[in-house]
C-alpha positions as CSV (number, residue, x, y, z in Angstrom):
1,X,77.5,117.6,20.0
2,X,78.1,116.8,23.5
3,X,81.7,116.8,23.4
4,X,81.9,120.6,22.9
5,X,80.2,120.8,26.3
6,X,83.0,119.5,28.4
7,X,82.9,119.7,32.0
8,X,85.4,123.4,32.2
9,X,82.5,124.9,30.1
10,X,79.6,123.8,31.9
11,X,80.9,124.9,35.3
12,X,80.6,128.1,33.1
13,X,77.5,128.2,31.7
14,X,76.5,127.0,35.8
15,X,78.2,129.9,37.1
16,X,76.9,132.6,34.9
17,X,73.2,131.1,34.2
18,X,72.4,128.8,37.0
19,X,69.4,127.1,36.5
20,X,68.5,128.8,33.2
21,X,71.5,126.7,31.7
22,X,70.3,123.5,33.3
23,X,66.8,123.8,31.9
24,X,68.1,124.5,28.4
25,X,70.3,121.9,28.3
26,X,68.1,119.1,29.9
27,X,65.6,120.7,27.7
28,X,66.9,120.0,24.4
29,X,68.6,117.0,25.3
30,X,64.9,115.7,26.4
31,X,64.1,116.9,22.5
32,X,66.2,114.9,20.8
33,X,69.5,116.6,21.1
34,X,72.9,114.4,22.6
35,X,73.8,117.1,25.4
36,X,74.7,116.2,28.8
37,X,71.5,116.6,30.7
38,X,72.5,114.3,33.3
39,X,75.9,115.5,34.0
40,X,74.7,119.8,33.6
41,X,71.9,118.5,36.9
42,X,74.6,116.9,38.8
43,X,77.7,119.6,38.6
44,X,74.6,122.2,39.0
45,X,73.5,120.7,42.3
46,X,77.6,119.8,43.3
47,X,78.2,123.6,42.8
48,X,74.5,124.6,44.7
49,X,76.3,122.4,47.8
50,X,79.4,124.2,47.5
51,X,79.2,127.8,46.5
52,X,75.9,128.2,48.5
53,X,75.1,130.6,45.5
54,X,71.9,128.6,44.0
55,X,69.4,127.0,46.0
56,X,68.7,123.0,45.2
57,X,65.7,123.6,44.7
58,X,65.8,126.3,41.9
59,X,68.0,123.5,40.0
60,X,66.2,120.2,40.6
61,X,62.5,122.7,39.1
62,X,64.6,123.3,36.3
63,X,66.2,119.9,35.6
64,X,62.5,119.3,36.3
65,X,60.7,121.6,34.3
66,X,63.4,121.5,31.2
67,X,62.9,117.6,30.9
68,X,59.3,117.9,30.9
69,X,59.5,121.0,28.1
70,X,62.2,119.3,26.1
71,X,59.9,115.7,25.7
72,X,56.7,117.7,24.9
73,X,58.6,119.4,22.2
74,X,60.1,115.7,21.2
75,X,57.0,114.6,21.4
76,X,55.3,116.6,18.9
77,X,58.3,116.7,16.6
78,X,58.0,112.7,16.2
79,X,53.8,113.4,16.0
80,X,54.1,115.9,12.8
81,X,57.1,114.6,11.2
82,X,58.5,110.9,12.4
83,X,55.3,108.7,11.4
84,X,54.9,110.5,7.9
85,X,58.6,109.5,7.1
86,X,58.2,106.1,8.3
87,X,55.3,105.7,6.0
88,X,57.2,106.9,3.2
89,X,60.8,105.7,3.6
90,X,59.9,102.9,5.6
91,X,59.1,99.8,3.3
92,X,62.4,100.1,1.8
93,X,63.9,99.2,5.2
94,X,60.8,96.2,5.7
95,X,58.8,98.5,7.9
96,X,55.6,98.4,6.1
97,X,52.1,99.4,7.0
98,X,51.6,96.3,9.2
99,X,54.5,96.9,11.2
100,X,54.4,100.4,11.5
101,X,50.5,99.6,13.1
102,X,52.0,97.0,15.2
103,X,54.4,100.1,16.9
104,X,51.6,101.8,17.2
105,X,49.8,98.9,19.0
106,X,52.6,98.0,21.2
107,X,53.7,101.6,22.5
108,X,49.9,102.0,23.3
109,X,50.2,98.9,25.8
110,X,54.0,99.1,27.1
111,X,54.4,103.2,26.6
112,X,54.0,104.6,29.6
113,X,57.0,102.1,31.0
114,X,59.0,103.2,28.6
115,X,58.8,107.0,28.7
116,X,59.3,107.0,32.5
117,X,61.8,104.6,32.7
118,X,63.3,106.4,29.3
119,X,64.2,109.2,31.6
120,X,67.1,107.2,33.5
121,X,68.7,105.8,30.3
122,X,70.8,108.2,28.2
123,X,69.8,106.9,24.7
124,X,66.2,106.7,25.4
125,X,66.4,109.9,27.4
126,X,67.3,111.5,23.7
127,X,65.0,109.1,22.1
128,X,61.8,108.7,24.0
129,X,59.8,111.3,23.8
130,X,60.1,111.5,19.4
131,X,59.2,107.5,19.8
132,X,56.1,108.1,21.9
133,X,55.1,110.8,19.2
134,X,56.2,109.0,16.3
135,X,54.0,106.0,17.5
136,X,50.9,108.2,18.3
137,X,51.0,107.4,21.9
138,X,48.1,109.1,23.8
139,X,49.5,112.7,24.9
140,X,47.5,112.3,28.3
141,X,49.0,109.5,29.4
142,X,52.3,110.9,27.7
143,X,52.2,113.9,29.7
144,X,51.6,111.8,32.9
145,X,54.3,109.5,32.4
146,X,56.6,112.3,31.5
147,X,55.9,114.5,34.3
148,X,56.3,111.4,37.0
149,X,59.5,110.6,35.3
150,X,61.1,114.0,35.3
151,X,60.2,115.1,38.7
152,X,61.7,111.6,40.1
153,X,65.0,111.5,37.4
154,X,65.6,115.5,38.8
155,X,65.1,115.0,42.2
156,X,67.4,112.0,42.3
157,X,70.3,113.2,40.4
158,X,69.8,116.6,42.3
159,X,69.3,116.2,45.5
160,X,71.3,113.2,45.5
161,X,74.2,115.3,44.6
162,X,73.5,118.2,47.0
163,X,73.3,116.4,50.2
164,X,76.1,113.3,48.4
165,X,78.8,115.6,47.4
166,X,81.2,114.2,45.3
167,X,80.6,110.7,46.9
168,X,77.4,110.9,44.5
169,X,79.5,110.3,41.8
170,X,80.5,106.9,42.7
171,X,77.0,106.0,42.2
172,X,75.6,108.4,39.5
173,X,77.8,105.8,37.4
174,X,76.0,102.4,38.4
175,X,72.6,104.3,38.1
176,X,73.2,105.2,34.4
177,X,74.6,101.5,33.9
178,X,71.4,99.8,35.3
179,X,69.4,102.2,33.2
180,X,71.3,101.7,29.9
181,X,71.1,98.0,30.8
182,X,67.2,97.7,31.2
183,X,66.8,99.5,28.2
184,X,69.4,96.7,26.4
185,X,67.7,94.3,27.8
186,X,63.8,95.1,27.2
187,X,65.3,95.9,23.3
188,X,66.5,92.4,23.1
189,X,63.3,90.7,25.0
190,X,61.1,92.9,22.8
191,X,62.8,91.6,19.1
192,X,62.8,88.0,20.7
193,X,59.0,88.3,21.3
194,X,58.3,89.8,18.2
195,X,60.5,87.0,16.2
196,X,58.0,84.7,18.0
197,X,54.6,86.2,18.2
198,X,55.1,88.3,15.2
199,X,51.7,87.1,13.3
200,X,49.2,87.2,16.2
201,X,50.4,90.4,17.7
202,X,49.9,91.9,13.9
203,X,46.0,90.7,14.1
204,X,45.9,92.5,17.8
205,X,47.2,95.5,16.4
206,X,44.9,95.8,13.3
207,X,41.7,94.8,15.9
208,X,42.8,97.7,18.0
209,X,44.1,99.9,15.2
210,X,41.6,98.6,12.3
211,X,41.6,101.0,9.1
212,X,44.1,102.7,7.4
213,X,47.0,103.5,9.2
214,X,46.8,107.2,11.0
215,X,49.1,109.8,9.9
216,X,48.5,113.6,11.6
């Protein structure tokens, strides 16, 4: 979807909404929708520097306040509806009861890491928040996590831009990069443990998780 939203048609939606159309986008791209959040928060604050139209600050609250709408809203969407479809369509991919409790089990240890460290990587940017609810993760220490993340990710893309100018986006790049290539590497650390430690980390989960597995 986010190649209908080139960058000619967000300077538009900037010009004529300001920081309405960066909280909508970052908003439902924090939900679980491919836009540009990222790129709407950076040509936002680039145009804040040099039309002198919008304050910063108006656009780094709502980057701010969109990302921490837009993952609530994810949040809950993966609560209600992504554990009840990976309990029924699950086992036919060899995600049974066990391993759905072990998610669970895992996200309630390592969570918090990856919803505020989610925010800097484009694919769990989209993905985070419906993972954390899909996997019942506490909505406290959601919320906390979230919030952190959002105010830091919108603050540094923003005002980073503002005061960087276009030099920002020689580094805007790397950033993205180092997030996308945390995120590859925790994935492939986190199947390489789990090929290993597989069995015990099962008995964990269902000492921490016993019962029937939960589904709100």
């Amino acid at each position: 979807m986010s190649e209908f939203l080139h960058l000619p048609a967000l300077h538009d939606l900037i010009v004529n909404y300001g920081p309405w159309a960066v909280f909508f986008i970052v908003m439902m791209e924090s939900a679980g929708i491919p836009l540009p959040g990222e790129t709407i928060v950076v040509s936002a604050a680039l145009y804040a520097g040099a039309s002198g139209r919008v304050s910063i600050y108006w656009i780094v609250l709502a980057a701010a306040a969109g990302a921490m709408v837009g993952d609530n809203l994810g949040y809950w969407l993966g609560r209600k509806l992504g554990l009840p479809l990976l309990v029924k369509y699950g086992p036919r991919v060899n995600l049974t009861e066990q391993r759905l409790k072990l998610g669970q089990y895992l996200f309630q240890k390592y969570g918090g890491a990856i919803v505020f460290f989610g925010r800097f990587a484009a694919l769990l940017r989209t993905f985070a928040a419906l993972l954390a609810g899909a996997n019942q993760y506490h909505w406290e220490r959601f919320l906390a996590y979230n919030a952190a993340g959002g105010v830091l990710w919108a603050s540094l893309f923003g005002f980073g831009a503002f005061f960087l100018g276009k030099s920002f986006e020689a580094i805007k790049g790397p950033i993205g990069y180092i997030g996308l290539g945390v995120a590859v590497i925790g994935a492939v650390g986190m199947i390489w443990f789990l090929k290993h430690h597989e069995e015990r980390l099962m008995v964990e989960a269902e000492a921490a998780l016993p019962g029937p597995l939960k589904v709100n």
